[in-house]
MOPAC internal coordinates of N, CA, C and O (Angstrom, degrees):
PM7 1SCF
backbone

  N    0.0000 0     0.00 0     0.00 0    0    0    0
  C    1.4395 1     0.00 0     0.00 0    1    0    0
  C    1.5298 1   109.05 1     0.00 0    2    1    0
  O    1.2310 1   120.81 1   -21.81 1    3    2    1
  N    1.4793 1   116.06 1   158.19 1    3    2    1
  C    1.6695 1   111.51 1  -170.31 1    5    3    2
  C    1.3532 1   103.18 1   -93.76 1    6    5    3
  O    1.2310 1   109.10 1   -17.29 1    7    6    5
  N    1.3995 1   138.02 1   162.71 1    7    6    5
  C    1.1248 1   129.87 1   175.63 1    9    7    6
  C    1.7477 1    81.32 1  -142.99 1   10    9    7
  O    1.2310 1   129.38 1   -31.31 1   11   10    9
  N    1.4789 1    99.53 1   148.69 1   11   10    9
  C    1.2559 1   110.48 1   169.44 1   13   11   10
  C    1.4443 1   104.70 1   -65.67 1   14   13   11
  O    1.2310 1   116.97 1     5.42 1   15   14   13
  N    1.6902 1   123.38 1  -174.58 1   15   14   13
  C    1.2141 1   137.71 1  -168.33 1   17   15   14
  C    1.5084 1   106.32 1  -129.83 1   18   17   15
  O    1.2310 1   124.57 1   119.31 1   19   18   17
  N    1.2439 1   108.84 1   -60.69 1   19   18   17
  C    1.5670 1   122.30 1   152.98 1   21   19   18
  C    1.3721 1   137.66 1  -122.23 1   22   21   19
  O    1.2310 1   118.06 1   -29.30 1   23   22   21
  N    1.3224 1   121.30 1   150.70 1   23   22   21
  C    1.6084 1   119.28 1   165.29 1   25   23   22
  C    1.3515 1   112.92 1   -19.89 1   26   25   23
  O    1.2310 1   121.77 1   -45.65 1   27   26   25
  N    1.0656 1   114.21 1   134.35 1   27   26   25
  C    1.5074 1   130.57 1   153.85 1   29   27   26
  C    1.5662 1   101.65 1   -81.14 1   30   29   27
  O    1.2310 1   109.92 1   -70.75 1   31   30   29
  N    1.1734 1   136.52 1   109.25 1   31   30   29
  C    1.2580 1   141.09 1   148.61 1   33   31   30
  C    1.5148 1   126.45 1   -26.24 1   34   33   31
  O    1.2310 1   117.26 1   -40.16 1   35   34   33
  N    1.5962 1   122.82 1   139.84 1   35   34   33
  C    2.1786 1    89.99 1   177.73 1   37   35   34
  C    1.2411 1    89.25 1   -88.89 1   38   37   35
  O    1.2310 1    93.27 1  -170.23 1   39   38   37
  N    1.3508 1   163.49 1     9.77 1   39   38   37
  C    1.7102 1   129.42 1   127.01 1   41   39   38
  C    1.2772 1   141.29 1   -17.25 1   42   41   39
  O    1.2310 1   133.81 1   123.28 1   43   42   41
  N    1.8424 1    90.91 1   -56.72 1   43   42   41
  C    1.6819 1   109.04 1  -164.86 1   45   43   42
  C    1.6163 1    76.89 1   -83.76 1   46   45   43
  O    1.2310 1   112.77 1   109.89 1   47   46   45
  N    1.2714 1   131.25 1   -70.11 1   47   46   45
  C    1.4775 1   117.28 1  -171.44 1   49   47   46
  C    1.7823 1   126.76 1   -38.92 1   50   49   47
  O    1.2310 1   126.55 1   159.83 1   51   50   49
  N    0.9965 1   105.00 1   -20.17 1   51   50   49
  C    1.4914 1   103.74 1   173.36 1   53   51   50
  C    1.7697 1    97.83 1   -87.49 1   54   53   51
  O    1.2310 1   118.18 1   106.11 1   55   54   53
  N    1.1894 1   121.08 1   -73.89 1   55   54   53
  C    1.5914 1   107.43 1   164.68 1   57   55   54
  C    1.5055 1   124.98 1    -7.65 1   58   57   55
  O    1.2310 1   120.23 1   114.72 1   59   58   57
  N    1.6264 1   117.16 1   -65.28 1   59   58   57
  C    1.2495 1   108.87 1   159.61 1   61   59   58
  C    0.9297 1   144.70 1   -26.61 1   62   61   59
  O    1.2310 1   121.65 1   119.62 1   63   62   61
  N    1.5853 1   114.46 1   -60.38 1   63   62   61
  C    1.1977 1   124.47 1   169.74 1   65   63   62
  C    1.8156 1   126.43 1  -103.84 1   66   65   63
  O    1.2310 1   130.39 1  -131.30 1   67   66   65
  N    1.2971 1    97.56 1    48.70 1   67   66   65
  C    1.2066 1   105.42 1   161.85 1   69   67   66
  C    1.3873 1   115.36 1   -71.99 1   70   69   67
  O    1.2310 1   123.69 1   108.05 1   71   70   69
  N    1.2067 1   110.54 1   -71.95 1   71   70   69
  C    1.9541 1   128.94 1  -176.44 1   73   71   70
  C    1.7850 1    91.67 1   -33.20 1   74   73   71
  O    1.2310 1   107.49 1   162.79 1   75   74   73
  N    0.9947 1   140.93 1   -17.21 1   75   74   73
  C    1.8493 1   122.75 1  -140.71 1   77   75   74
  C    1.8642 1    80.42 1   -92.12 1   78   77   75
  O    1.2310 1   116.63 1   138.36 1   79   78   77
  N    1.5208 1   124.02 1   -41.64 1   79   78   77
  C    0.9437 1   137.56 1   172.83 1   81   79   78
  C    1.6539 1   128.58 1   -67.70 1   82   81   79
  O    1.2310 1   114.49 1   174.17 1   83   82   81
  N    1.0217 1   128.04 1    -5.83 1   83   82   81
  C    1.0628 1   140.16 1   166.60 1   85   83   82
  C    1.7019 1   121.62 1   -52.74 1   86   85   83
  O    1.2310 1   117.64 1   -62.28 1   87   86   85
  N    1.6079 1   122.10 1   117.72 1   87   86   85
  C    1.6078 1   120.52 1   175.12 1   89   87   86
  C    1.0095 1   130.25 1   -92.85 1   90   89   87
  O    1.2310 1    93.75 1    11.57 1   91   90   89
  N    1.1663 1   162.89 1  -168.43 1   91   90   89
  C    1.2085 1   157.62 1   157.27 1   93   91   90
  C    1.6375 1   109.34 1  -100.96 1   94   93   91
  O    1.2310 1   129.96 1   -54.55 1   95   94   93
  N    1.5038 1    98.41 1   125.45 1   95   94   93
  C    1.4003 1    94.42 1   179.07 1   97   95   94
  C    1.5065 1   146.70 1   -42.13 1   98   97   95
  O    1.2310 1   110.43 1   -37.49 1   99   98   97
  N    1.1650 1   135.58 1   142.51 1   99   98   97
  C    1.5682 1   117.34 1  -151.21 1  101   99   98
  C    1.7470 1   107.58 1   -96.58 1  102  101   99
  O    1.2310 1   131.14 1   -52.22 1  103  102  101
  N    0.9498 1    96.11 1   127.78 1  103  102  101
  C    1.9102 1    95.59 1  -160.19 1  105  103  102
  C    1.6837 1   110.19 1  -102.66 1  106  105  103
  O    1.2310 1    99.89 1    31.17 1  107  106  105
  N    1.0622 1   153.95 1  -148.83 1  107  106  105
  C    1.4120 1   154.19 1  -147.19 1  109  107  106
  C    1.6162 1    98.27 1   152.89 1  110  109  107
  O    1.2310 1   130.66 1   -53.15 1  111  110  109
  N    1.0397 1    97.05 1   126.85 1  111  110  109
  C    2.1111 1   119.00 1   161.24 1  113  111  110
  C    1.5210 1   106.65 1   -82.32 1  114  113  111
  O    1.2310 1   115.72 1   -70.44 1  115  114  113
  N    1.3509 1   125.72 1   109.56 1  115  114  113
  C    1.3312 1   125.50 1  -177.96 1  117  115  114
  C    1.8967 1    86.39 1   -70.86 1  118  117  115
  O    1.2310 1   123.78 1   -33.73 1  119  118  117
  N    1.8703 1   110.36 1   146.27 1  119  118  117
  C    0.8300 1   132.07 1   170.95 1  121  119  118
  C    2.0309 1   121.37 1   -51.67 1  122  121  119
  O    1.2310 1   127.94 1   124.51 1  123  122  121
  N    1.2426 1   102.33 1   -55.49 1  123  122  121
  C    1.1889 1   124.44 1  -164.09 1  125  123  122
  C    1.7762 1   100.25 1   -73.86 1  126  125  123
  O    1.2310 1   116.62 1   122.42 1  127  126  125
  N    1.3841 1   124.03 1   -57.58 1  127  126  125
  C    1.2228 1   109.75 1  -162.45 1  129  127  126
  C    1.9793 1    97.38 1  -119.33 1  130  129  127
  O    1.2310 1   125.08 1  -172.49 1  131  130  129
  N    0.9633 1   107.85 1     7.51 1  131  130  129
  C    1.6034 1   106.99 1   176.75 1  133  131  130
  C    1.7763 1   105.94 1    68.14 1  134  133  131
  O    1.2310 1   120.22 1  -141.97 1  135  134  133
  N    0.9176 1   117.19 1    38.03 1  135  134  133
  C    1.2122 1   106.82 1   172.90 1  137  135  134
  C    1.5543 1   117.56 1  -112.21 1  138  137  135
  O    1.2310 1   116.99 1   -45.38 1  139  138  137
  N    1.5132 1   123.34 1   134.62 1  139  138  137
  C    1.0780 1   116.03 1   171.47 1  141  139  138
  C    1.2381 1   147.88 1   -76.18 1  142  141  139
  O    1.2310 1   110.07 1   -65.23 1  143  142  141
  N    1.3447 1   136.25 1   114.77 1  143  142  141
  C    1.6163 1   128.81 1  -177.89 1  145  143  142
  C    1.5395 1   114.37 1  -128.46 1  146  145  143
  O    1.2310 1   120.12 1     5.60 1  147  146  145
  N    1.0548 1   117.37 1  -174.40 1  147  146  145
  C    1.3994 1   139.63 1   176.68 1  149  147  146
  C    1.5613 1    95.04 1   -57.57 1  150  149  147
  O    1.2310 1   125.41 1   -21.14 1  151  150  149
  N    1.8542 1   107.21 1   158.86 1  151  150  149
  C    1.1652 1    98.76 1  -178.02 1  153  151  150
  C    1.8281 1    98.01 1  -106.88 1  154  153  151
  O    1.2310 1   128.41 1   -52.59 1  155  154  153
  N    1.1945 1   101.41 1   127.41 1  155  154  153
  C    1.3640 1    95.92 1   154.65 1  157  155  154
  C    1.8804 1    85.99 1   124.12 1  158  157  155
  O    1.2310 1   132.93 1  -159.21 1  159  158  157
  N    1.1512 1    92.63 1    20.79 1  159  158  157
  C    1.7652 1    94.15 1  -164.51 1  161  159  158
  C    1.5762 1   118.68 1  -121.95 1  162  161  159
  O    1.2310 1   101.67 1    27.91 1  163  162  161
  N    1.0474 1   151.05 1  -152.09 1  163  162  161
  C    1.9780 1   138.68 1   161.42 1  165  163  162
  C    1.6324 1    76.63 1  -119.46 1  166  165  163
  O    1.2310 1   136.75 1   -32.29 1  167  166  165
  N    1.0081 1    85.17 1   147.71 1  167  166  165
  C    1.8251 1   117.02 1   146.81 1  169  167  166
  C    1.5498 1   117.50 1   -39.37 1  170  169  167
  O    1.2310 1   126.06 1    -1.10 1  171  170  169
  N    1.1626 1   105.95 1   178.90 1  171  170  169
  C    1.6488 1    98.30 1  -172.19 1  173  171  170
  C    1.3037 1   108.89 1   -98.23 1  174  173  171
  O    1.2310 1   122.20 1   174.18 1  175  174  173
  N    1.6155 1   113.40 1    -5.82 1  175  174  173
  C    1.5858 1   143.41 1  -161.40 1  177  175  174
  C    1.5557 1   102.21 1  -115.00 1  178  177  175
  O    1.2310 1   124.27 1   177.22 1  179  178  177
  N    1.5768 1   109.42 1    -2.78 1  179  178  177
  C    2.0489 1    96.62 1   172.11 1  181  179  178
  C    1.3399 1   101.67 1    98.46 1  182  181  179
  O    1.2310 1   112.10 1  -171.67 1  183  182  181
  N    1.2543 1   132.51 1     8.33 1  183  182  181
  C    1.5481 1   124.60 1  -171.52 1  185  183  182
  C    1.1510 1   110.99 1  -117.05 1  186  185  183
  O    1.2310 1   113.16 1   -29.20 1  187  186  185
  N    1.4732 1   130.54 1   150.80 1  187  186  185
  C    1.3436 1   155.81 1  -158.65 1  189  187  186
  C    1.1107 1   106.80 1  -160.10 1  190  189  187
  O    1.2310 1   127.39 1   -59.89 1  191  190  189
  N    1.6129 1   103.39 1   120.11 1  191  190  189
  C    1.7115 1    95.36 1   176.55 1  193  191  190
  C    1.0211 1   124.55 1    52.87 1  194  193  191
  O    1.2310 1   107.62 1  -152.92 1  195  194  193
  N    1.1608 1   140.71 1    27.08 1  195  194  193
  C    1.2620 1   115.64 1  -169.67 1  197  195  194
  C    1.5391 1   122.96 1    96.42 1  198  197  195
  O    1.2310 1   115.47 1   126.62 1  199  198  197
  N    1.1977 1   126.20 1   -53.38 1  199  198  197
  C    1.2700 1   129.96 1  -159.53 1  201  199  198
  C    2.5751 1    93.48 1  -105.59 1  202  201  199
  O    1.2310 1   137.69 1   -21.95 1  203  202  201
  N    1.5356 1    83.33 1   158.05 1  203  202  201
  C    1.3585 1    84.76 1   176.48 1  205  203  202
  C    1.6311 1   104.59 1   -91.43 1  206  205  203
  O    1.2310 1   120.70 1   -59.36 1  207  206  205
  N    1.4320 1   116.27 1   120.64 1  207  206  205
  C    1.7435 1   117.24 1   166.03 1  209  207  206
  C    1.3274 1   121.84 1   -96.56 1  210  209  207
  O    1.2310 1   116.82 1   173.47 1  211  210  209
  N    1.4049 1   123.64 1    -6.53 1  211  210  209
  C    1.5192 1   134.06 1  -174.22 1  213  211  210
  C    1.2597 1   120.87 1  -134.76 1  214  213  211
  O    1.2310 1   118.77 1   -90.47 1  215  214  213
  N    1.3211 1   119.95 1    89.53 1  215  214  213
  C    1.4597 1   120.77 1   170.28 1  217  215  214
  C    1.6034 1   118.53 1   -46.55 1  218  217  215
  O    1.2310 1   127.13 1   -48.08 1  219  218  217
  N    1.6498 1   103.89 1   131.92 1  219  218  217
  C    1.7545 1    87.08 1   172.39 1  221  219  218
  C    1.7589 1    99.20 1  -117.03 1  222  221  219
  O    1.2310 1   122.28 1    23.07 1  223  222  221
  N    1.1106 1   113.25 1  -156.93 1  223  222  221
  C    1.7151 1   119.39 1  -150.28 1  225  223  222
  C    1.8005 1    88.07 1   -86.35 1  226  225  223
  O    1.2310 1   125.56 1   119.76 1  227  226  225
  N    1.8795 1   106.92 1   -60.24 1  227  226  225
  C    1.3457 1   105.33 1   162.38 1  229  227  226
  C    1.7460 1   150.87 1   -20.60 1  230  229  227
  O    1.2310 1   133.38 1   151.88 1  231  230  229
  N    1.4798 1    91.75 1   -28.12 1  231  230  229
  C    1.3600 1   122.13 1  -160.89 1  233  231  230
  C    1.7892 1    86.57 1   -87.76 1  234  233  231
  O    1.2310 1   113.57 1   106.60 1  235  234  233
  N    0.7968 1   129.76 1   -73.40 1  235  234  233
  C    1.4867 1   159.04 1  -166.51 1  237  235  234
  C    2.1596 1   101.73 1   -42.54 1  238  237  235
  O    1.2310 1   136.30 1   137.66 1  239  238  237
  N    0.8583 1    86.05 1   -42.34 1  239  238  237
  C    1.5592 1    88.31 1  -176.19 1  241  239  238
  C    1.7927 1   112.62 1   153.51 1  242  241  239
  O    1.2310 1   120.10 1   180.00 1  243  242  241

């Protein structure tokens, strides 16, 4: 059987168990093209809300 060697400190023990608490980031479906991203972020396609805020090269011609 294992036996520890030394104390775990409650520092290093809170360290440990940091990760157990960990969420998954909270994401948003842009309206317009259904794509998912971060909230608070454009699309991967330039969109916000709804509306386009970032021209890309594609877009243009």
């Amino acid at each position: 059987m294992a036996v520890q060697q030394n104390k775990k400190s409650p520092s290093r023990r809170g360290m440990h168990r940091a990760n157990d608490f960990l969420t998954n980031p909270a994401t948003a479906v842009e309206p317009t093209t259904g794509e998912i991203h971060l909230r608070h972020h454009i699309s991967p396609n330039g969109f916000y809300r709804g509306r386009k805020v970032v021209s890309s090269k594609s877009d243009n011609g």
